[in-house]
Structures are given as C-alpha cells and as structure tokens.
C-alpha positions in Angstrom: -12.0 -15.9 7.9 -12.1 -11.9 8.5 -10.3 -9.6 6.2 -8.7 -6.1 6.5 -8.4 -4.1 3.6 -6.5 -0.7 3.2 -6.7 2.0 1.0 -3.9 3.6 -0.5 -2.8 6.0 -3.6 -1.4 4.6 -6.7 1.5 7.1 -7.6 2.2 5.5 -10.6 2.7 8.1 -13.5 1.0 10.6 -11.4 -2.9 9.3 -12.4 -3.8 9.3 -8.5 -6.2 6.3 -8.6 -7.7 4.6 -5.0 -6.4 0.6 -4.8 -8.3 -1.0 -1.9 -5.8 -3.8 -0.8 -5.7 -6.8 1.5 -3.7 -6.0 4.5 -2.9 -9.8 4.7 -1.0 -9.5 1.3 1.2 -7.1 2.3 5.1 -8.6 2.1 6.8 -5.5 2.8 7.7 -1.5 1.6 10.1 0.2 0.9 10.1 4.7 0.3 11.6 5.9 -2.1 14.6 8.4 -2.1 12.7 11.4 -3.3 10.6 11.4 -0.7 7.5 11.2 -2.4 6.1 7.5 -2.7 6.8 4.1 -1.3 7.0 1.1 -2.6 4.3 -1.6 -1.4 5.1 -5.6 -1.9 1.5 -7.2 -2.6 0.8 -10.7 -3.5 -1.7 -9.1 -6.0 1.5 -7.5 -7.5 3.3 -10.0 -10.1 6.2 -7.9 -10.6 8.4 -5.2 -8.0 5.1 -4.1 -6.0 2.9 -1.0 -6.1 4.4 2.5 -6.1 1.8 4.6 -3.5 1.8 8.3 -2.4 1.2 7.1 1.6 4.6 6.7 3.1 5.6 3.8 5.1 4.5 5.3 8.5 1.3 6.5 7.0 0.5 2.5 5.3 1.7 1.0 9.3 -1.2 3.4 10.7 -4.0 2.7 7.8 -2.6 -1.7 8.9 -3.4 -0.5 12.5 -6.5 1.5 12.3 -7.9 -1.3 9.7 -10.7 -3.3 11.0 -11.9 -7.2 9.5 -14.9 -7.4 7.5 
C-alpha cells in the first residue's frame, strides 16, 4: 500500500512547528474567519482537527502535488 504524506504548519499558539501528515487521513477543512489559518480534520486528531497556517487552496495543491512512498 503506497502512502502520500503532506506537510503543513501547525498555527496553534503561534509556535510554527512542521506536522508531516497522511494525505489518506484527511476528513475535511475548514478556514477560519480571520483569514489566517484553516482548520484540517485528521484521523490522527482526537478532538476538532489541526489548526494550520496553509489555507485550504494551498493544503488541495500540497494533496495534488503529493507523491506515494
């Protein structure tokens, strides 16, 4: 079974950390009002998801340009 990780920004109280995540645990997102940060539904996420610095168009391209390993 191949795999396709991305790799996004955690913008979660500003610390700016890298999160490599499967692609095929992705359940949705959702950006935020301000503007600044989107919400990404992971499996790997037991509670309301991961809050990221990428917008939404920006995770659909890093999906798209993502290659199985």
């Amino acid at each position: 079974m191949n795999i396709r990780f991305i790799t996004v920004t955690n913008n979660y109280n500003q610390k700016k950390t890298k999160m490599v995540l499967s692609v095929n645990g992705i359940q949705g997102m959702y950006a935020h009002e301000n503007g600044r940060s989107t919400t990404l539904k992971h499996d790997s996420h037991n509670n309301c998801g991961y809050e990221v610095a990428e917008s939404v168009e920006q995770i659909l391209k890093l999906i798209k340009e993502s290659k199985a390993i």
